[in-house]
N, C-alpha and C positions, 0 to 999 in steps of 0.2 A: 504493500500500500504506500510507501514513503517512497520507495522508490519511481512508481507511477507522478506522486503530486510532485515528486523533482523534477522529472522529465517533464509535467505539462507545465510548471512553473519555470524550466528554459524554454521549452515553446514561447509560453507567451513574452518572454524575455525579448527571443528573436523576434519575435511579430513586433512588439513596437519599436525598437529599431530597424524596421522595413522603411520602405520609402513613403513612410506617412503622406510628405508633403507631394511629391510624383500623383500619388493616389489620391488627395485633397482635391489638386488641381485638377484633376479628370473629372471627379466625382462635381465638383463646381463646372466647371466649363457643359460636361453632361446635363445637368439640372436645371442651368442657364438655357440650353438648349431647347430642352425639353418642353419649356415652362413658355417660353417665345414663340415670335410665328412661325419661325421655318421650319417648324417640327411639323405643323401641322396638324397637330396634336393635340393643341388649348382651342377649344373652341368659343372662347371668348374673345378670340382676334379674327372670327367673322371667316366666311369664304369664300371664294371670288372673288372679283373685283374689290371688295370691302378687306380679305385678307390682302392684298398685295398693297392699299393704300396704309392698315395699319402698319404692314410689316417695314414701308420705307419709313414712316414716323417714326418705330423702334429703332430704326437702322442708326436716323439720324440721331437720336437720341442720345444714344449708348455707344454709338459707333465715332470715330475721328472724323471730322468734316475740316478741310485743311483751311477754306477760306475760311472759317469760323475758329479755328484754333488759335490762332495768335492772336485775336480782337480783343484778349484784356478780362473776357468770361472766365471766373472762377470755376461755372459747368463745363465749360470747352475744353479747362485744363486738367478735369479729370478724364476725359473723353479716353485718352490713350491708355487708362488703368482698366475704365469698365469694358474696352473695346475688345483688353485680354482673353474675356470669360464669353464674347459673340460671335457666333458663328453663322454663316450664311448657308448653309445648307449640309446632310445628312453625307455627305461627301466631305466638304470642309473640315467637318467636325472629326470623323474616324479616323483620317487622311492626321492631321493634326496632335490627336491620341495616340494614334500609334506610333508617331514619331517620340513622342514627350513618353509614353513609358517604354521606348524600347533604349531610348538614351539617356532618359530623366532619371532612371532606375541607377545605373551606377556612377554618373556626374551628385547627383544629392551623397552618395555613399561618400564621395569623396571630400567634398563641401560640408557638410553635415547639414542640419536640417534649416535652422535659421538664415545661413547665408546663401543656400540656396535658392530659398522663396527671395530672399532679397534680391539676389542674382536673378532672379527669373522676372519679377516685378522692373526692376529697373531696366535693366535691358531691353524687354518688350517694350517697356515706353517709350523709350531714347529711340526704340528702331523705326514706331510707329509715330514718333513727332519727325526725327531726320528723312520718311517718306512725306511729311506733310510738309515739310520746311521746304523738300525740293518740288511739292505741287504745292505750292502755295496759291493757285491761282483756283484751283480743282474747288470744284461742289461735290464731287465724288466722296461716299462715304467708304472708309474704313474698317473692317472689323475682322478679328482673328487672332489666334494667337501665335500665328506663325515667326514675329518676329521676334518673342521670346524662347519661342521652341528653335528656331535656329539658332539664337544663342547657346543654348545648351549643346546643339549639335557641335557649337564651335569651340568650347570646351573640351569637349569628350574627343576630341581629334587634338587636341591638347593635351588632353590627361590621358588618355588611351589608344595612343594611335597605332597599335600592334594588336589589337582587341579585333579579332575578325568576326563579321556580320552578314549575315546572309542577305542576297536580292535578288530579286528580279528587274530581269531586264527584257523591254518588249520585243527589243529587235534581235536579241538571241532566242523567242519566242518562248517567254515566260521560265526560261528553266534556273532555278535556283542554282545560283553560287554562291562561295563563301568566300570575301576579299578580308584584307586587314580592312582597317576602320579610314586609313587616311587614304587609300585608293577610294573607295565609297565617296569620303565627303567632300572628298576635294573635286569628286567628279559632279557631284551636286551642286557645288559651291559652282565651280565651273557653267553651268546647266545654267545658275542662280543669275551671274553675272551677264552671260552672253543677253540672256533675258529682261535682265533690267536697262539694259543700253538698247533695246530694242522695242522696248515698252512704251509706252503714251502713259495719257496720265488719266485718261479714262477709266473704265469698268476693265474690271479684269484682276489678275494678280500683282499684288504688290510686290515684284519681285526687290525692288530695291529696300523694300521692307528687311528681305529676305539676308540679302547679302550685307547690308549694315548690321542686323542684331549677329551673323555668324561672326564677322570683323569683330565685334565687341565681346562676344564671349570666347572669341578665341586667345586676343590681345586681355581680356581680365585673369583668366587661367594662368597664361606664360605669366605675368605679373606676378603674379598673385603666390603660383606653387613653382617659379621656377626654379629658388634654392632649396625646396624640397625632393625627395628620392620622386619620380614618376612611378606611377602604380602599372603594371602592364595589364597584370589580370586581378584583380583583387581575391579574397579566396572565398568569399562569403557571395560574392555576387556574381551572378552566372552572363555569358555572354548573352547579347539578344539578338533578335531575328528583326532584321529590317527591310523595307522595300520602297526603297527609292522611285 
């Protein structure tokens, strides 16, 4: 019997040093979702014609509006925090998730808990103000958490860039490989770049979003842990399966 209540009391030991905050932020960002109109789901934002009018109200709401962002609005200036937890659609959103726990999971390990949500919070803002800074002219709204989710990717290629990750890729027709971690993001990164130099500042992906938060969380890592040992594989945290 003592021996049973040891072992469940290291369980639950390990379970709260899991990636609490990884799992926070999914469980928020999901619920935000859900509870919004793009789920489709609440039927208190009407439907038809009547959902697509609330749903840009929301948009604009909660979401960054860049010619509105720098006007002096204390609302406008949280725009780029609440923009983190909205998502445009059931695509956005998994696309999004899977990235943040298949990289979020051992970037917090490293970080620990605190300064990763900080990490995470800052950087999405900073990536979603410096795409509105360079559309400052845009009425386009904003929203997603892509640019703090690339910051972590840009981390994790910092702190683990010999961590290999499974993908796919379309034009080798879907077949799963396993690259290190810094062949993956850099080819992303790469993906990121060509894309934001080729972008408008219309509807679509915020690629320059994209490529500012990975800059930043790459450049706060090397900073941050470079007089410390680099972790290659950690022993508690498993690699994860990614799809670019």
């Amino acid at each position: 019997m003592l021996d049973r209540m040891i072992v469940r009391w290291q369980a639950l030991r390990e379970a709260a040093r899991g990636p609490v905050v990884v799992h926070a932020l999914i469980a928020g960002c999901c619920a935000v979702f859900l509870l919004g109109p793009a789920s489709g789901l609440n039927p208190s934002y009407g439907t038809g014609e009547g959902l697509l009018e609330t749903g840009t109200a929301y948009f604009r709401r909660w979401g960054v509006v860049p010619d509105e962002l720098f006007g002096g609005s204390a609302r406008a200036l949280l725009t780029p925090f609440t923009a983190l937890f909205v998502h445009g659609s059931w695509f956005h959103l998994l696309g999004n998730m899977l990235f943040l726990y298949v990289f979020g999971v051992m970037t917090q390990e490293r970080m620990g808990r605190p300064e990763f949500l900080a990490f995470y919070i800052c950087t999405g803002y900073l990536a979603l103000a410096a795409y509105a800074a360079a559309n400052a002219a845009s009425a386009q709204t904003l929203v997603g958490a892509s640019g703090a989710i690339s910051a972590v990717l840009g981390a994790f290629l910092c702190l683990f860039p010999r961590a290999r990750v499974t993908s796919l890729f379309p034009f080798l027709f879907f077949l799963p490989l396993r690259f290190p971690a810094w062949i993956v993001l850099m080819f992303w990164f790469g993906l990121q770049w060509l894309a934001a130099h080729r972008a408008g500042s219309g509807p679509g992906v915020a690629y320059l979003a994209h490529v500012v938060g990975f800059s930043l969380g790459f450049v706060y890592a090397w900073v941050r842990y470079r007089r410390t040992t680099r972790v290659r594989r950690p022993a508690t945290a498993t690699e994860g399966d990614s799809q670019p």
